[in-house]
C-alpha positions in Angstrom: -7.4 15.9 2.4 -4.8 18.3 0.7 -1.4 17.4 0.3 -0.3 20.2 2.7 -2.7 18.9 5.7 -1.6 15.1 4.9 2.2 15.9 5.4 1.7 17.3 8.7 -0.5 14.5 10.1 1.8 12.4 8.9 5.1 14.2 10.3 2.4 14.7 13.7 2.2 10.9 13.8 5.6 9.9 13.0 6.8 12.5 16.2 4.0 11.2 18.4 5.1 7.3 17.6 8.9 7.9 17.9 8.0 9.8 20.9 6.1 6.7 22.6 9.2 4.7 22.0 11.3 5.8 24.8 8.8 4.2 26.8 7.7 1.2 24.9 9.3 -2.3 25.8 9.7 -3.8 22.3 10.3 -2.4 18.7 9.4 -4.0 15.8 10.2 -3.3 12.2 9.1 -5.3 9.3 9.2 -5.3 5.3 7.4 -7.5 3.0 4.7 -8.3 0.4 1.0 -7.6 0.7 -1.7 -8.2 -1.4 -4.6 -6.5 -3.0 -7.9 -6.6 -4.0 -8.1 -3.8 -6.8 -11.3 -5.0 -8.7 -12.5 -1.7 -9.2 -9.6 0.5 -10.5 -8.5 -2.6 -12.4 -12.2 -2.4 -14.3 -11.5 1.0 -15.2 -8.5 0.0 -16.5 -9.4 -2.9 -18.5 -12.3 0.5 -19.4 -9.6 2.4 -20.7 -7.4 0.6 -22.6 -11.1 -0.9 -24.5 -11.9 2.4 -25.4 -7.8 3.5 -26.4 -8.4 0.7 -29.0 -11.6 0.6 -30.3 -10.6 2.8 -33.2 -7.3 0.9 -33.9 -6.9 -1.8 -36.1 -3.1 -2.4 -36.4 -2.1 -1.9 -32.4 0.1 -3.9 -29.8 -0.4 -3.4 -25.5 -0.2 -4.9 -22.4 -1.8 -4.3 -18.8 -0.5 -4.8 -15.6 -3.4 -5.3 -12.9 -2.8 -3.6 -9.3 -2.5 -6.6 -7.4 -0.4 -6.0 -4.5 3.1 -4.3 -3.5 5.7 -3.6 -0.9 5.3 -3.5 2.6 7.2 -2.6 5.7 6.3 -0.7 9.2 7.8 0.1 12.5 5.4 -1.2 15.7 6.0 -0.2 19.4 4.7 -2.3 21.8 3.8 -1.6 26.2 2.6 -4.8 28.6 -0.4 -4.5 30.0 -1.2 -7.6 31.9 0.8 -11.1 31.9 1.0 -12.0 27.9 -0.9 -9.4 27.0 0.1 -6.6 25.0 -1.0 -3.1 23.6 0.8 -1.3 20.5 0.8 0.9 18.4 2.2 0.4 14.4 2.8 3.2 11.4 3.1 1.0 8.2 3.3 1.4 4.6 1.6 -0.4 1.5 1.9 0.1 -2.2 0.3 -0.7 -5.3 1.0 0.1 -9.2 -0.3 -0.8 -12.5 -1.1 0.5 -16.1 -1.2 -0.4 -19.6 1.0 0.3 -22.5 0.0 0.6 -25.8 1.4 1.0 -29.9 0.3 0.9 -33.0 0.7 2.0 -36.4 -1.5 4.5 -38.1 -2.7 4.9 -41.9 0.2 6.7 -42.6 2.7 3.9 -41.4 4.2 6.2 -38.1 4.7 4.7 -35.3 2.6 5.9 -32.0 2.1 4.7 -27.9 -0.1 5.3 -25.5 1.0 5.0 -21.0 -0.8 4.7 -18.7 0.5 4.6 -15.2 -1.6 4.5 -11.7 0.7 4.6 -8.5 -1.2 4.4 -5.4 0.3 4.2 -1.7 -1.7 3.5 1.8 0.2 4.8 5.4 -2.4 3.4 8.0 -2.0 4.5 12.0 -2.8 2.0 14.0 -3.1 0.5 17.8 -4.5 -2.8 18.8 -3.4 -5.9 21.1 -1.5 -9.2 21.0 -0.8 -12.0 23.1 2.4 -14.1 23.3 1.6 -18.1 23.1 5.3 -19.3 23.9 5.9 -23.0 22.2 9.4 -23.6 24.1 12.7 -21.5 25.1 12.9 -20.2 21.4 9.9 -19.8 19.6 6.6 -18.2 20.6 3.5 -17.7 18.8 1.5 -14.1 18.3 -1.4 -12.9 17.2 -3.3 -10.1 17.5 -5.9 -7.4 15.8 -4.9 -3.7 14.8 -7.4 -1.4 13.9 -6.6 2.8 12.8 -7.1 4.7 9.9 -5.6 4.4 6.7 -4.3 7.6 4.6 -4.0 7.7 0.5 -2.3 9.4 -1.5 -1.4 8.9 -5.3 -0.8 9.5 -9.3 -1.8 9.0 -12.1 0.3 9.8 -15.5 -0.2 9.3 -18.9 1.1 10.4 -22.1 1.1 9.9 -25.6 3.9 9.7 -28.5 4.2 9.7 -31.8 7.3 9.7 -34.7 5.4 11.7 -36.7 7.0 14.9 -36.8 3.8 16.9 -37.1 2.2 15.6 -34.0 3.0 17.0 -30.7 3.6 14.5 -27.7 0.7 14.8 -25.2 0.8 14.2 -20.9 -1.1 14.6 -17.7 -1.1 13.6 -14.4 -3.3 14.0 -11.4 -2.8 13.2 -7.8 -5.4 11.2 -5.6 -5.7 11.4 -1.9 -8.2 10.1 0.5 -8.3 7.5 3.2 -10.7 5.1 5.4 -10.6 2.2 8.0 -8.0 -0.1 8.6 -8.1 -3.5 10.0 -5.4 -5.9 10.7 -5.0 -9.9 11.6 -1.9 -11.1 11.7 0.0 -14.0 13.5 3.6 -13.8 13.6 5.8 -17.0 14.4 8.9 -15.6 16.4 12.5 -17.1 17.0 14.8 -16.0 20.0 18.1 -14.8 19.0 18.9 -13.7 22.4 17.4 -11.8 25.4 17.5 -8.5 23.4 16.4 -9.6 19.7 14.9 -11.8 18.0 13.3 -12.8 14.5 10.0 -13.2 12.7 7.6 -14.4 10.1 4.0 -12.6 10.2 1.3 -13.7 8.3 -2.1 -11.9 8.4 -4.7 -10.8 6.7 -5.8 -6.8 5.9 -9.5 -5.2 5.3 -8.8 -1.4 3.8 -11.3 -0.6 1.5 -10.8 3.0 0.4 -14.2 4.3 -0.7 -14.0 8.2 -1.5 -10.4 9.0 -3.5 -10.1 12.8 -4.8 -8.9 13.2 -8.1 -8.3 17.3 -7.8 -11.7 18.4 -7.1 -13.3 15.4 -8.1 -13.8 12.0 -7.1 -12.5 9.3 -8.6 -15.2 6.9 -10.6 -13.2 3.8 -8.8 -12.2 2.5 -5.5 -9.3 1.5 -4.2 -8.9 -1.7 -2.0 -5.8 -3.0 -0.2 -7.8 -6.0 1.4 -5.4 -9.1 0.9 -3.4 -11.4 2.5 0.4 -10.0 4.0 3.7 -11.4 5.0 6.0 -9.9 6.2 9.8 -10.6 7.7 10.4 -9.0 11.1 13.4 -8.0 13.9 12.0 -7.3 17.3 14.1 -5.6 19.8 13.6 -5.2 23.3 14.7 -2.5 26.0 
């Protein structure tokens, strides 16, 4: 998906959801951590920076693994029948990582080598939960969400040197694809009043991103944001 058809989805879907909420009885927005499961692209990092250094002797680096990131969503929700509820949730997710590395060539200058990998998940979803209340304050929610997931990305990297005669080097490529989205989560609620109330959610998501575009291309690597989530949440009813 081109970046041009990806903004208008996304500015269709935000309309569409903002829309709904005039006649939805509960918003919910939340922000938080969420992990991931990045084996793949985290392989072709590890790839990378082994084959960066192969040639070097004298060198210095570090990598940072794509393990997880911020976050935070807005969720309408409609009864249907007693307890039970439908919804429907827009969230947000992302994940970075990269490598740095320096070292000191034959001539004694001074040279580095970045890396940098941002990647960032927006998945539209609907699904069903079911209020358990415990007593006059708390209550008890789970439920299961299930849309589609959009990607987008970049990647950058560039390379330095204080040797006069070489010229600095950089690139950078955007990704974009997308795939299923399935979320679990249980959220633990607290009454502030009739209006509003508070929230911890917990919950587990399966987003496995197969095919990513790299320009034309596709990437050699997969991108997954399966991993656990929590998340702090204000609900407020109308």
């Amino acid at each position: 998906m081109n970046r041009k058809v990806f903004v208008a989805v996304m500015l269709a879907v935000l309309t569409t959801g903002f829309g709904l909420t005039a006649y939805a009885q509960e918003i919910n927005v939340w922000v938080g951590y969420g992990s991931t499961n990045m084996e793949s692209l985290n392989s072709y990092l590890g790839l990378s920076y082994t084959l960066d250094t192969v040639l070097l002797s004298n060198y210095s680096g570090t990598i940072n693994h794509l393990t997880g990131g911020i976050t935070l969503g807005i969720q309408v929700t409609y009864p249907i029948s007693g307890k039970l509820l439908g919804g429907f949730a827009v969230s947000y997710q992302d994940s970075s990582g990269g490598y740095h590395l320096s070292w000191v060539d034959t001539s004694g200058y001074n040279n580095s080598q970045d890396l940098q990998i941002n990647l960032n998940l927006i998945p539209v979803m609907a699904g069903f939960s079911y209020t358990y209340p415990i007593d006059k304050k708390f209550t008890i929610i789970p439920g299961i969400y299930a849309g589609y997931g959009f990607l987008s990305g970049e990647y950058y990297s560039k390379s330095e040197s204080d040797n006069p005669s070489v010229t600095p080097t950089s690139s950078s490529e955007s990704y974009q694809g997308g795939g299923l989205v399935l979320d679990i989560p249980i959220e633990l609620r607290y009454k502030i009043s009739n209006n509003s109330s508070l929230s911890l959610k917990l919950g587990y998501r399966n987003a496995s991103i197969a095919n990513i575009k790299e320009g034309s291309d596709y990437t050699l690597w997969s991108a997954d944001f399966s991993g656990i989530f929590i998340s702090a949440l204000g609900s407020f009813k109308f």
